[in-house]
N, CA, C and O atoms as a GROMACS GRO file, in nm:
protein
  392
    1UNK      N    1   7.154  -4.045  14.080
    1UNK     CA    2   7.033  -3.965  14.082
    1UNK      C    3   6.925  -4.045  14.158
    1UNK      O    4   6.896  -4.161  14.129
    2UNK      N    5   6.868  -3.971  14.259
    2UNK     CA    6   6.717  -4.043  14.322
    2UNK      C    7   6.573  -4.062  14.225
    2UNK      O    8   6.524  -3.994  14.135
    3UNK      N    9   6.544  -4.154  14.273
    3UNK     CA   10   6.407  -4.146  14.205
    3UNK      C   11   6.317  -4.018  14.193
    3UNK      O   12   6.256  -3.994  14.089
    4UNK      N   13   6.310  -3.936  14.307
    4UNK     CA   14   6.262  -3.843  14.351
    4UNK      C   15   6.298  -3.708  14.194
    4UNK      O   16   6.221  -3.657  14.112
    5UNK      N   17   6.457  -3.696  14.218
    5UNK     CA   18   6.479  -3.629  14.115
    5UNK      C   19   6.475  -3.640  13.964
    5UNK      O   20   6.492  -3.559  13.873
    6UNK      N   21   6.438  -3.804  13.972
    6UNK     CA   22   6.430  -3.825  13.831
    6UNK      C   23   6.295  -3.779  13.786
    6UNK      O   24   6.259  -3.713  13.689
    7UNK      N   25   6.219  -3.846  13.906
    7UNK     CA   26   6.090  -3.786  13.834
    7UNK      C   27   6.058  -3.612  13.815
    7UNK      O   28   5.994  -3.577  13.717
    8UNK      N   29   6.102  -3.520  13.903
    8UNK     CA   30   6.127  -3.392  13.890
    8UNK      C   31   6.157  -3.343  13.777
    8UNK      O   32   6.098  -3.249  13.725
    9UNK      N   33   6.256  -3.406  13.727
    9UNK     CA   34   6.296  -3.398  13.570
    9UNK      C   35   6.225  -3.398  13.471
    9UNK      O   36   6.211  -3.319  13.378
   10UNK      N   37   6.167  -3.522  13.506
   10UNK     CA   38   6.111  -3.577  13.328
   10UNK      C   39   5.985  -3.477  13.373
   10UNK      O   40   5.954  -3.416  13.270
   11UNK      N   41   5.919  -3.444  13.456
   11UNK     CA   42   5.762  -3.354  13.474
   11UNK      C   43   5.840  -3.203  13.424
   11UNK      O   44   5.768  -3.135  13.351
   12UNK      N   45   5.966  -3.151  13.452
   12UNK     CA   46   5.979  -3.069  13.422
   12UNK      C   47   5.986  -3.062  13.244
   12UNK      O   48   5.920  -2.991  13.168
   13UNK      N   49   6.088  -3.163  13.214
   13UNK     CA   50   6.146  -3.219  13.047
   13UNK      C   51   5.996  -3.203  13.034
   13UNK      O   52   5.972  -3.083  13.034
   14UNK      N   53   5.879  -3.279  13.022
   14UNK     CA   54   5.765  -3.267  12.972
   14UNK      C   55   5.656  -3.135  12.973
   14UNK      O   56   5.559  -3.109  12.902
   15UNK      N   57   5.711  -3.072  13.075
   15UNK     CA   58   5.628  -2.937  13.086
   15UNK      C   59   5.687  -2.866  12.966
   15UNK      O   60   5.622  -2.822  12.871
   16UNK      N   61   5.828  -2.860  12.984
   16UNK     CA   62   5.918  -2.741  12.828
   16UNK      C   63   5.894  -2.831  12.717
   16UNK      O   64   5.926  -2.785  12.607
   17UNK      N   65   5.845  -2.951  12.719
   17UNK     CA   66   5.780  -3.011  12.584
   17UNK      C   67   5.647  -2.964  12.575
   17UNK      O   68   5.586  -2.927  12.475
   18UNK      N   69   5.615  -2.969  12.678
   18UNK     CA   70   5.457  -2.938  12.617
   18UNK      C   71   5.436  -2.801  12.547
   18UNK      O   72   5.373  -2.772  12.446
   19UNK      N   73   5.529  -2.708  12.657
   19UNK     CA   74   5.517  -2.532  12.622
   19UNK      C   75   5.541  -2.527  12.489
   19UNK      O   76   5.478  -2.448  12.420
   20UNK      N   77   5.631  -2.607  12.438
   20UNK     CA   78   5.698  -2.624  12.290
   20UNK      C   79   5.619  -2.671  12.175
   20UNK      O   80   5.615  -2.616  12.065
   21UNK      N   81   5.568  -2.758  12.205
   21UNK     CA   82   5.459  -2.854  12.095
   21UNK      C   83   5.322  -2.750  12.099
   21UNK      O   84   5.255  -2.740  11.997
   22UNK      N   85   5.280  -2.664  12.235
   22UNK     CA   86   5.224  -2.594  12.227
   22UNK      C   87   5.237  -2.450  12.113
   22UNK      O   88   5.151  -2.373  12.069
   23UNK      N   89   5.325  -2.454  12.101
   23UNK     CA   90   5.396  -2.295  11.993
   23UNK      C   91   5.364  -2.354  11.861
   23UNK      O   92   5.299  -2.290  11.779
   24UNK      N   93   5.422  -2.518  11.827
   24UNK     CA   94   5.377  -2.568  11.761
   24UNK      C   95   5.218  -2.598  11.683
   24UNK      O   96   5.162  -2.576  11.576
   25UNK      N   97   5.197  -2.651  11.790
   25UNK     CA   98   5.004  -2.632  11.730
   25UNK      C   99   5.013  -2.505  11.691
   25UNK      O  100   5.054  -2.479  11.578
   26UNK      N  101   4.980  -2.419  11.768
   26UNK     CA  102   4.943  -2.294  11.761
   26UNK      C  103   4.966  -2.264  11.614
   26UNK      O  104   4.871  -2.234  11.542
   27UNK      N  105   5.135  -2.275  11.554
   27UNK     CA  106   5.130  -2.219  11.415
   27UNK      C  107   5.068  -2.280  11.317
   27UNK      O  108   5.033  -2.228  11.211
   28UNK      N  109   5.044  -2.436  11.360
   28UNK     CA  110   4.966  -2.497  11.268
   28UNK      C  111   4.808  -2.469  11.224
   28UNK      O  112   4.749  -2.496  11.119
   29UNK      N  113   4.757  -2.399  11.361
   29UNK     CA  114   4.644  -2.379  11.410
   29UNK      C  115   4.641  -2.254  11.312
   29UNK      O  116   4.554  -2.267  11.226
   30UNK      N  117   4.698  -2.160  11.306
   30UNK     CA  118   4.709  -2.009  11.223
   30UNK      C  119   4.737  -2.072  11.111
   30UNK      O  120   4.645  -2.052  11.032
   31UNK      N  121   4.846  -2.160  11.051
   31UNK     CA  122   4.887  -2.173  10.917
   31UNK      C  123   4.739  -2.256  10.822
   31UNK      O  124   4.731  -2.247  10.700
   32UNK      N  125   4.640  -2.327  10.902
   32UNK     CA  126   4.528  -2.385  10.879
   32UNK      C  127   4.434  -2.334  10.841
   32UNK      O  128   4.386  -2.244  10.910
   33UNK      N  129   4.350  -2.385  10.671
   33UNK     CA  130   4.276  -2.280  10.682
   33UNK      C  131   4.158  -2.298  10.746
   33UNK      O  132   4.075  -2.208  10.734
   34UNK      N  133   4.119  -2.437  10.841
   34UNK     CA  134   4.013  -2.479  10.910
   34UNK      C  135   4.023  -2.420  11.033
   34UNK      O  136   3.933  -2.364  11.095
   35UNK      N  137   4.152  -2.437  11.068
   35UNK     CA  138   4.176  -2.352  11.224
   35UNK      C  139   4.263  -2.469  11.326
   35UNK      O  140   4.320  -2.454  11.434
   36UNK      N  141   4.248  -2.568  11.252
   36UNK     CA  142   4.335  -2.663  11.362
   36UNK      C  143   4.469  -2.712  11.314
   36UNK      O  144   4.535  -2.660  11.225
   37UNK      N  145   4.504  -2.826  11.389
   37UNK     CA  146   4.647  -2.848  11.444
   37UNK      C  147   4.622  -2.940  11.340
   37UNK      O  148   4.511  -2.959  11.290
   38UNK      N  149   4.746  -3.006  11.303
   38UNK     CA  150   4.777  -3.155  11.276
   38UNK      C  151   4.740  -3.206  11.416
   38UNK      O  152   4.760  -3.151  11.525
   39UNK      N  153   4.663  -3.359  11.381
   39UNK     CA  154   4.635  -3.418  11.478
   39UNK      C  155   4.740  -3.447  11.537
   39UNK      O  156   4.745  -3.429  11.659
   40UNK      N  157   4.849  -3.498  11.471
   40UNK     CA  158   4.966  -3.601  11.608
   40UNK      C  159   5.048  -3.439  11.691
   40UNK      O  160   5.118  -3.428  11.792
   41UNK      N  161   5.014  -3.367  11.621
   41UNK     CA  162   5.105  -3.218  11.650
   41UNK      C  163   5.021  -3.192  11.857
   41UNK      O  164   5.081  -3.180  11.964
   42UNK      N  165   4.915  -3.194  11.836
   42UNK     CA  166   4.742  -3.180  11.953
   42UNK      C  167   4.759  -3.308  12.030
   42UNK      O  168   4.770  -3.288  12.151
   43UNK      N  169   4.762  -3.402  12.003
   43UNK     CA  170   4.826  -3.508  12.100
   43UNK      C  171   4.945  -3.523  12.167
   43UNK      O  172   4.957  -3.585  12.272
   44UNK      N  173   5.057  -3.452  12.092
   44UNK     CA  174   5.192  -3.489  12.199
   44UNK      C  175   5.159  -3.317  12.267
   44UNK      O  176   5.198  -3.301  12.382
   45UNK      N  177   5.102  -3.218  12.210
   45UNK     CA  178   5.125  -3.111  12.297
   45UNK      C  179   5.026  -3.171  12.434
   45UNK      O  180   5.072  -3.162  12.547
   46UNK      N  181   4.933  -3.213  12.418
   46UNK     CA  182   4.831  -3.278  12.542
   46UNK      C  183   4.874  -3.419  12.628
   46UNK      O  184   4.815  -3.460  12.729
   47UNK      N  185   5.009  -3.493  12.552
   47UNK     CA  186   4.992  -3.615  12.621
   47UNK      C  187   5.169  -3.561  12.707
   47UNK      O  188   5.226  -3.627  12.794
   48UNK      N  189   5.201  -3.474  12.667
   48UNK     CA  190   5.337  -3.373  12.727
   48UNK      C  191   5.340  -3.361  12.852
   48UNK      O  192   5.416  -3.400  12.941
   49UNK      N  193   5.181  -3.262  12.845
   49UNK     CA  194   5.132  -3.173  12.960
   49UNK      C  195   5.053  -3.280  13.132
   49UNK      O  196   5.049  -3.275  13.255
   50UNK      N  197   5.001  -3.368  13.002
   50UNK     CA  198   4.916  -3.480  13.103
   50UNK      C  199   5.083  -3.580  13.200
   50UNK      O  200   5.106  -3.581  13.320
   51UNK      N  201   5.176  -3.657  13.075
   51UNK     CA  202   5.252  -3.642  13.144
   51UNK      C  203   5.371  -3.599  13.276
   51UNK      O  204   5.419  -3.656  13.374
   52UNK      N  205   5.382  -3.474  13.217
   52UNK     CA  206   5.430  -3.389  13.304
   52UNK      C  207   5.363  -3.433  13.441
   52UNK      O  208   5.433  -3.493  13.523
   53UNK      N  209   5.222  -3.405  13.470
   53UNK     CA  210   5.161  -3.449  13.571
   53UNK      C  211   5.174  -3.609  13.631
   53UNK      O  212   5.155  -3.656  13.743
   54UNK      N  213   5.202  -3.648  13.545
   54UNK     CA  214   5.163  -3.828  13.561
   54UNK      C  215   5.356  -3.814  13.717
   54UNK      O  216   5.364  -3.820  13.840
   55UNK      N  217   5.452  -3.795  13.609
   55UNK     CA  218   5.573  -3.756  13.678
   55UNK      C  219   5.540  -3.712  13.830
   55UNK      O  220   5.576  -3.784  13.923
   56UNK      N  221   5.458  -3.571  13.856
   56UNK     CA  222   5.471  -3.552  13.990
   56UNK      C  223   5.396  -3.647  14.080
   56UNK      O  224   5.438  -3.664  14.195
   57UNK      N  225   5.278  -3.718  14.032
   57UNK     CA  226   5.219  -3.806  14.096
   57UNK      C  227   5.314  -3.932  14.126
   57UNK      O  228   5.304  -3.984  14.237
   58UNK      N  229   5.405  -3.981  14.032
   58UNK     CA  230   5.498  -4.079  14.074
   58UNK      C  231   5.621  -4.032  14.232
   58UNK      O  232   5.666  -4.080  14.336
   59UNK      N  233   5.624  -3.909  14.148
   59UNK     CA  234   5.709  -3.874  14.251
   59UNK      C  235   5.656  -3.856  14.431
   59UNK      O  236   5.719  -3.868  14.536
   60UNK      N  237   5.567  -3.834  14.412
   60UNK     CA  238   5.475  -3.847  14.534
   60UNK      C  239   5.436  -3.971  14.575
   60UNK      O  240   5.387  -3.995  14.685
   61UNK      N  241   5.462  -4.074  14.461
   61UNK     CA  242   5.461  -4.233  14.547
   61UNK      C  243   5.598  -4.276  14.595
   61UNK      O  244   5.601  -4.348  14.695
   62UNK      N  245   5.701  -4.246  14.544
   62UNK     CA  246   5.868  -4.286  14.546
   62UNK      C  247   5.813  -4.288  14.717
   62UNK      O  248   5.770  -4.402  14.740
   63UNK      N  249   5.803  -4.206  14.828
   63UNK     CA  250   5.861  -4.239  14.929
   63UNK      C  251   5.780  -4.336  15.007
   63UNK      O  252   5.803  -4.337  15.128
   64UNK      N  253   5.679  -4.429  14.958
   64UNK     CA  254   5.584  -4.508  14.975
   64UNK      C  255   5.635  -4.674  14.932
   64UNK      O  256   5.594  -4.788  14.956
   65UNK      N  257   5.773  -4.598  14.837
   65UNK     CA  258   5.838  -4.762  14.792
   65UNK      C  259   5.830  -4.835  14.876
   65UNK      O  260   5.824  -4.795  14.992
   66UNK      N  261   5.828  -4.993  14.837
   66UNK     CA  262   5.852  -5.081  14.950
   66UNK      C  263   6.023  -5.166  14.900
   66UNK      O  264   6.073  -5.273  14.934
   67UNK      N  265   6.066  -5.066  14.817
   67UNK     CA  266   6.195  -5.142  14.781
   67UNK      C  267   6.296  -5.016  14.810
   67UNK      O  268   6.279  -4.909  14.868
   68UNK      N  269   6.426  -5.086  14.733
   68UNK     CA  270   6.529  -5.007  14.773
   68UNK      C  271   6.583  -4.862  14.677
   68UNK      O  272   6.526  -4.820  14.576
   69UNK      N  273   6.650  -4.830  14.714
   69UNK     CA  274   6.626  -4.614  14.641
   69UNK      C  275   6.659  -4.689  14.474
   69UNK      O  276   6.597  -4.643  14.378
   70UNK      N  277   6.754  -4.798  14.452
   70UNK     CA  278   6.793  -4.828  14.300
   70UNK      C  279   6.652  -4.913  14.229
   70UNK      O  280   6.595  -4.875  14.127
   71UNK      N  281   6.618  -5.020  14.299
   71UNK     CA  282   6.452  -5.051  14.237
   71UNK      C  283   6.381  -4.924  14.214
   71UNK      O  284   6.333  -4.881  14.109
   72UNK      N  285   6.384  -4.876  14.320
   72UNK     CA  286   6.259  -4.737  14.309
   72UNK      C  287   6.308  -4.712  14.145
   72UNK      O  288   6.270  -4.763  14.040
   73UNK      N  289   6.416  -4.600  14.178
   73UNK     CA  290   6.452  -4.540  14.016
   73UNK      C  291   6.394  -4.629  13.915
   73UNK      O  292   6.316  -4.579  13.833
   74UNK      N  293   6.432  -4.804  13.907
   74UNK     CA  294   6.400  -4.838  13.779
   74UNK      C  295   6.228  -4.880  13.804
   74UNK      O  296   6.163  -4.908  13.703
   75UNK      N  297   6.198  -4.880  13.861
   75UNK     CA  298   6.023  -4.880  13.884
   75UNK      C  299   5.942  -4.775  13.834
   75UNK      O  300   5.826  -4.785  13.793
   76UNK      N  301   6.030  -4.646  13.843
   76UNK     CA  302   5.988  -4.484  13.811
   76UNK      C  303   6.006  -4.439  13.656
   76UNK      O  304   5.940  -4.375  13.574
   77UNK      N  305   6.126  -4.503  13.658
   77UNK     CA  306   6.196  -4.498  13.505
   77UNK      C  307   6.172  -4.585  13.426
   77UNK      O  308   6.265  -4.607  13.348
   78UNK      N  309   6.066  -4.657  13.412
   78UNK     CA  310   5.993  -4.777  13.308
   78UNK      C  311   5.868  -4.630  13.264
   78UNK      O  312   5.882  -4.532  13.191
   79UNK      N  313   5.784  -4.665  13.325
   79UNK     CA  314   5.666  -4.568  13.279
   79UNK      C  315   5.763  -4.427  13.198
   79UNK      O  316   5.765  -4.414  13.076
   80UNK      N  317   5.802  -4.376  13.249
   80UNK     CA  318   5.911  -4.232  13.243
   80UNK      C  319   5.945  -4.265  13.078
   80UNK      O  320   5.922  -4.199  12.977
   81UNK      N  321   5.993  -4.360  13.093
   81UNK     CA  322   6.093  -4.423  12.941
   81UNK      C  323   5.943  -4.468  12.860
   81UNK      O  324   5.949  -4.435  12.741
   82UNK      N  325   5.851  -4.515  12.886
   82UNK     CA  326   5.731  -4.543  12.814
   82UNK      C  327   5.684  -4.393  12.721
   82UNK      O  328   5.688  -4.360  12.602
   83UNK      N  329   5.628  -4.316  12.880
   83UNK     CA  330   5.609  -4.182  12.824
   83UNK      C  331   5.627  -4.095  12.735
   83UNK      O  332   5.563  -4.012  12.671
   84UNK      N  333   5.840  -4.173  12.757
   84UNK     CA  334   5.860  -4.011  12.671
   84UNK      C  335   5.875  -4.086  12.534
   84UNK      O  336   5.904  -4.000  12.451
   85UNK      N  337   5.868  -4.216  12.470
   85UNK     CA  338   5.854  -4.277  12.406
   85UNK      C  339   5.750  -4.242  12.287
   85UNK      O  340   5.750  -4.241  12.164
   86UNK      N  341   5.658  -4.211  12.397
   86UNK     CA  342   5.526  -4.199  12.301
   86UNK      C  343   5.534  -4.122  12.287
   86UNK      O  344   5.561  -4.111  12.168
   87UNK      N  345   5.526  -3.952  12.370
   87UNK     CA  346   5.536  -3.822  12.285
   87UNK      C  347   5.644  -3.841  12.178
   87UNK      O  348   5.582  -3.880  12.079
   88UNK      N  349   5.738  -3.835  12.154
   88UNK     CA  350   5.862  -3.864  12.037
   88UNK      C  351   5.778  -3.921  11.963
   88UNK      O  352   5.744  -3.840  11.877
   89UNK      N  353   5.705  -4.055  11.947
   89UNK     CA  354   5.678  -4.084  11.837
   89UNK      C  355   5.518  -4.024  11.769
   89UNK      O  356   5.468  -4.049  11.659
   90UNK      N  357   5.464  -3.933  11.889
   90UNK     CA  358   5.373  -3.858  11.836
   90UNK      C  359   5.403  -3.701  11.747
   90UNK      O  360   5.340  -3.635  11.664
   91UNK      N  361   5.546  -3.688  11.824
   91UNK     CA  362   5.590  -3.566  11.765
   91UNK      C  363   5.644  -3.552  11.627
   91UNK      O  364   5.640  -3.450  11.558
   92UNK      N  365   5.715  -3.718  11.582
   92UNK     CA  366   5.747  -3.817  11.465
   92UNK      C  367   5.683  -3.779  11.378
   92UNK      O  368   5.728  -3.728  11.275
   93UNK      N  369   5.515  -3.805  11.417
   93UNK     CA  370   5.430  -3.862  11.294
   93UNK      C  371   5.363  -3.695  11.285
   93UNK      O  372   5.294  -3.665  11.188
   94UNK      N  373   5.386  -3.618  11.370
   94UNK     CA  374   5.352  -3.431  11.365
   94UNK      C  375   5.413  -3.429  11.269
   94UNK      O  376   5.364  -3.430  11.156
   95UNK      N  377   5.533  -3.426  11.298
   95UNK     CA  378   5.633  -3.374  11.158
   95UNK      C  379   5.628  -3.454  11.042
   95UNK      O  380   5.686  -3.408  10.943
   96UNK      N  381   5.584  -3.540  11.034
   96UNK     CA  382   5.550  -3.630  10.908
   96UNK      C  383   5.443  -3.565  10.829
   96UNK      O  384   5.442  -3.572  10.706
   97UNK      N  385   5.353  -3.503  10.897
   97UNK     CA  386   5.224  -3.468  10.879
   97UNK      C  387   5.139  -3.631  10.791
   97UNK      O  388   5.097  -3.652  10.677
   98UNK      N  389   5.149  -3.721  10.929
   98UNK     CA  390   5.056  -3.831  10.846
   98UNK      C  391   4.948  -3.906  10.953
   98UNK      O  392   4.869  -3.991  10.911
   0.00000   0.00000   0.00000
């Protein structure tokens, strides 16, 4: 797989996360009698979406590498693997409700 497509991926993987965590809030948002989300529920749906973006901007540096197509990937795929790191463990502590 190219760097190019990896990052394609994970912006896409993070967009159908976000749409998802988004459905999420939302019922939390209705099931609430204040009106809002669980906090960690409002952070991975927002840090999903911001993601997602972060992805196409990488991918728009890949052909700017000054290394070779296999560095690239793991240069792309550190942050990528950070990312999706953190939504998971924001989505963790959603479902924990803590």
């Amino acid at each position: 797989m190219t760097a190019e497509k990896f990052c394609l991926l994970a912006s896409a993987s993070f967009l159908m996360n976000g749409l998802l965590t988004g459905v999420w809030k939302y019922v939390g948002m209705m099931r609430s009698p204040e009106g809002v989300a669980p906090a960690y529920v409002d952070i991975a749906h927002r840090t999903s979406l911001m993601y997602a973006f972060a992805c196409l901007v990488l991918r728009e540096l890949v052909p700017t590498s000054p290394v070779g197509p296999t560095a690239t990937l793991w240069v792309v795929a550190i942050p990528i693997i950070y990312f999706a790191s953190a939504v998971a463990l924001y989505m963790l502590h959603g479902w924990l409700k803590d």
